[in-house]
N, C-alpha and C positions, 0 to 999 in steps of 0.2 A: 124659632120653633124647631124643637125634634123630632125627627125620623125615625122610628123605627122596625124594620121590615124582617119577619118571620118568612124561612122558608119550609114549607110542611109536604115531607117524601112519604107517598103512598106506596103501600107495595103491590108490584106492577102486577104479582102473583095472586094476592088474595083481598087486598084493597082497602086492608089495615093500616095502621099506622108504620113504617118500614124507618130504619134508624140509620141506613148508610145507601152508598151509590155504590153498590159492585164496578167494573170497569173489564172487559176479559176480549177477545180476540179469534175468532180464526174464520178459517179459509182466506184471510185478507182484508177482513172486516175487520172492526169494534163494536163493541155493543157496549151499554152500559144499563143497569136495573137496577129499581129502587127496590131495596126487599128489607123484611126485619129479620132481626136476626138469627132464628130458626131458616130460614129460609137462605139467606145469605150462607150459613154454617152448610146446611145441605147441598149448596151450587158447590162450595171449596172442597165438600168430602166427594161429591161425586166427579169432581174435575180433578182430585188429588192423586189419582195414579195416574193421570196421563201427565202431570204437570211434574211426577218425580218423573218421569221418563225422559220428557221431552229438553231440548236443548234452547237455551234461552235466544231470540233472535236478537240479532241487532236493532233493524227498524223496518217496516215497510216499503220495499218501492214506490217511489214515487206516483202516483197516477197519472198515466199517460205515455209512463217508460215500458219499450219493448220488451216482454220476456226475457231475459240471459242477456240485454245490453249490459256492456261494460259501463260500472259505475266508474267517477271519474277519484283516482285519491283525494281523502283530507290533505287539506294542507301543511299540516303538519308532518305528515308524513313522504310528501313530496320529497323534501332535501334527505330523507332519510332512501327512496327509492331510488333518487339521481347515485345515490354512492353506490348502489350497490349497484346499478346499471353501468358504471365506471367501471368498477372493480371486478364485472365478471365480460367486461370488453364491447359494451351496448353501447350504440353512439344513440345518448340522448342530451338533449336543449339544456344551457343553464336555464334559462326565462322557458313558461310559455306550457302550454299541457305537454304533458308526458302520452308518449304512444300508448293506446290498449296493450300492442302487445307485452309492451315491454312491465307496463302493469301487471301482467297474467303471468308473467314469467317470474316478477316479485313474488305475489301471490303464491303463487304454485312451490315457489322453493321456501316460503315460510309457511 
C-alpha cells in the first residue's frame, strides 16, 4: 500500500495559503515563518538594508558558553597555529589543546 503525505504551510501573517519557510535570526535567536509570497517578498525588502550592511556571522555560540570565553580552534587549523606559535618563539604542545593565550595571540595577528 502507498503513502502519500502532503505538507500544507499557512501563512503565519494572514492565514492564507503561504508557499515557503522564511528562516532569519537575531539577537541570538532563530525564527522561522511560513508566509506567501507577498509577504515573504516584503520581510526580504524590509530586512534588505540592514542585511547589505551587516557582516555575515560565522555561527552562534553555543548555549551555555560564557560570554567572550575562548573558543577552542578547528582542527584543522591547529597544526597551522602550532607553526606559527614556533616560529614567532611560543612554547606550545605537539599533542594536546593549545593555550587560549596563545590562540588570541594567532587570532590577533591574523
Amino acid at each position: 500500500m502507498a503513502t502519500q503525505i502532503q505538507t500544507l504551510l499557512i501563512d503565519d501573517l494572514e492565514g492564507g495559503e503561504a508557499k515557503e519557510t522564511v528562516f532569519f535570526a537575531i539577537d541570538g535567536t532563530s525564527y522561522e515563518i511560513d508566509l506567501n509570497d507577498k509577504n515573504a517578498r516584503n520581510l526580504r525588502e524590509a530586512l534588505s538594508p540592514f542585511v547589505s550592511s551587516a557582516r555575515r556571522a560565522e555561527s552562534a555560540p553555543a548555549r551555555g558558553r560564557k560570554r567572550g570565553a575562548a573558543q577552542r580552534p578547528a582542527r584543522d587549523k591547529s597544526s597551522e597555529i602550532r607553526a606559527w606559535a614556533k616560529a614567532h618563539g611560543l612554547n606550545v604542545s605537539e599533542r594536546g589543546r593549545i593555550a587560549s593565550h596563545i590562540v588570541a595571540q594567532y587570532e590577533a595577528a591574523h
